[in-house]
C-alpha positions as CSV (number, residue, x, y, z in Angstrom):
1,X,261.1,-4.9,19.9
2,X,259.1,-2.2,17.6
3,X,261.5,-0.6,14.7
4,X,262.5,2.7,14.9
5,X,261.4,3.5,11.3
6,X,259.1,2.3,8.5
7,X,259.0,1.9,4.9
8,X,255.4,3.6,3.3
9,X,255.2,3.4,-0.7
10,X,259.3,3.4,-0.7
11,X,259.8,6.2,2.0
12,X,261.2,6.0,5.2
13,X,259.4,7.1,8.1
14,X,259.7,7.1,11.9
15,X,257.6,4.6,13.2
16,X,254.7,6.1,15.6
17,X,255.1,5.6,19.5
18,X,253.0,3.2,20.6
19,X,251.2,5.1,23.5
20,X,250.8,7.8,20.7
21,X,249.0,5.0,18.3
22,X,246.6,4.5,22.0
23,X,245.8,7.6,22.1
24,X,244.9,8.1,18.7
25,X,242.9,5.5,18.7
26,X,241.2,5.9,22.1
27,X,240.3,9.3,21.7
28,X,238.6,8.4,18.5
29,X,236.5,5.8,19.9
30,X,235.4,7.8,22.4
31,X,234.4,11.0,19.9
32,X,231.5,9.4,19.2
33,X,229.4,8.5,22.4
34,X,230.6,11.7,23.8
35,X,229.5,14.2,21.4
36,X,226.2,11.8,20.9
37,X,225.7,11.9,25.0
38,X,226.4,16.2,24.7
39,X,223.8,16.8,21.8
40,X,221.4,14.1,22.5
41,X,220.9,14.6,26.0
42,X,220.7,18.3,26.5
43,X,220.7,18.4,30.8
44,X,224.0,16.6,30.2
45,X,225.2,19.4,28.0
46,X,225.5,21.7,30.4
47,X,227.3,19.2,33.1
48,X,230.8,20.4,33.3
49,X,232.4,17.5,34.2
50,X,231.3,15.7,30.5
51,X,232.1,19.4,28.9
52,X,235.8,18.8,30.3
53,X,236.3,15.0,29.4
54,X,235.1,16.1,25.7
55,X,237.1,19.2,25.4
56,X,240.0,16.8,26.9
57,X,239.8,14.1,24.4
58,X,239.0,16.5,21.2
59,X,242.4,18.0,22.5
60,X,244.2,14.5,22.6
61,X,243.2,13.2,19.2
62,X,244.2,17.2,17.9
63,X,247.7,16.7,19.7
64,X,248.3,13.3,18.5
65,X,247.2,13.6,15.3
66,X,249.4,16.6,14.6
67,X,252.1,14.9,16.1
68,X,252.0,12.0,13.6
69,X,251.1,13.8,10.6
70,X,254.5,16.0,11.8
71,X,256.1,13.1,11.8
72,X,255.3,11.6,8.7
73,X,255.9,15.2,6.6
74,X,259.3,16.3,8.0
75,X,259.1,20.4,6.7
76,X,255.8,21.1,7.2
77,X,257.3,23.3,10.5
78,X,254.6,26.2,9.6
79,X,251.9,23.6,9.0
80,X,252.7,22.3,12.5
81,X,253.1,25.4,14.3
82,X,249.5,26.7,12.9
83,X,248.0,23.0,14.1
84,X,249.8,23.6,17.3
85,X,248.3,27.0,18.0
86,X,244.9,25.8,16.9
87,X,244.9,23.2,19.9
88,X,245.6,26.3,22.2
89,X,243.1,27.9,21.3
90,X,240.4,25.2,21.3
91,X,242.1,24.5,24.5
92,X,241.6,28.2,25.8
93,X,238.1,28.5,24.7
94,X,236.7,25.2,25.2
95,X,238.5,25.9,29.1
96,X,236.5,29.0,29.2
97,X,233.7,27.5,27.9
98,X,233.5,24.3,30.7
99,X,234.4,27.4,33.2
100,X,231.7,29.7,32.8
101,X,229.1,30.0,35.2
């Protein structure tokens, strides 16, 4: 059974959910070939459907990211809220972006 908190250089934290730590982790794996297979290969650039799984996972590792570091700095509401509204808008733009024609 995973603990509900952790102890980091004599402070306790909440311990990360595990399907968060996944998808941390997954999303950064996958950074790599992705943007390599978009600037590499420039036909592919263009293909909408690797546009979406890129914007998709750049907005995963955003989310979870700023929901651990959230976690880990309780205060930082302002800090979160500006990370927060930077994923919408990479959202919004990268949506417009895989969209247009």
């Amino acid at each position: 059974m995973p603990a509900s908190s952790r102890t980091v250089y004599g402070r306790p934290l909440p311990a990360t959910p595990v399907w968060m730590w996944i998808l941390q982790r997954a999303s950064g794996l996958l950074l790599g070939p992705l943007v390599a297979l978009h600037v590499w290969l420039p036909g592919w650039a263009a293909n909408r459907a690797l546009s979406a799984v890129l914007l998709a996972v750049v907005l995963a590792h955003g989310y979870s990211g700023v929901r651990r570091l959230a976690a880990s700095q309780p205060g930082l509401t302002l800090f979160v809220a500006l990370a927060l509204l930077w994923c919408v808008v990479v959202g919004i733009a990268g949506t417009l972006v895989v969209v247009a024609p």
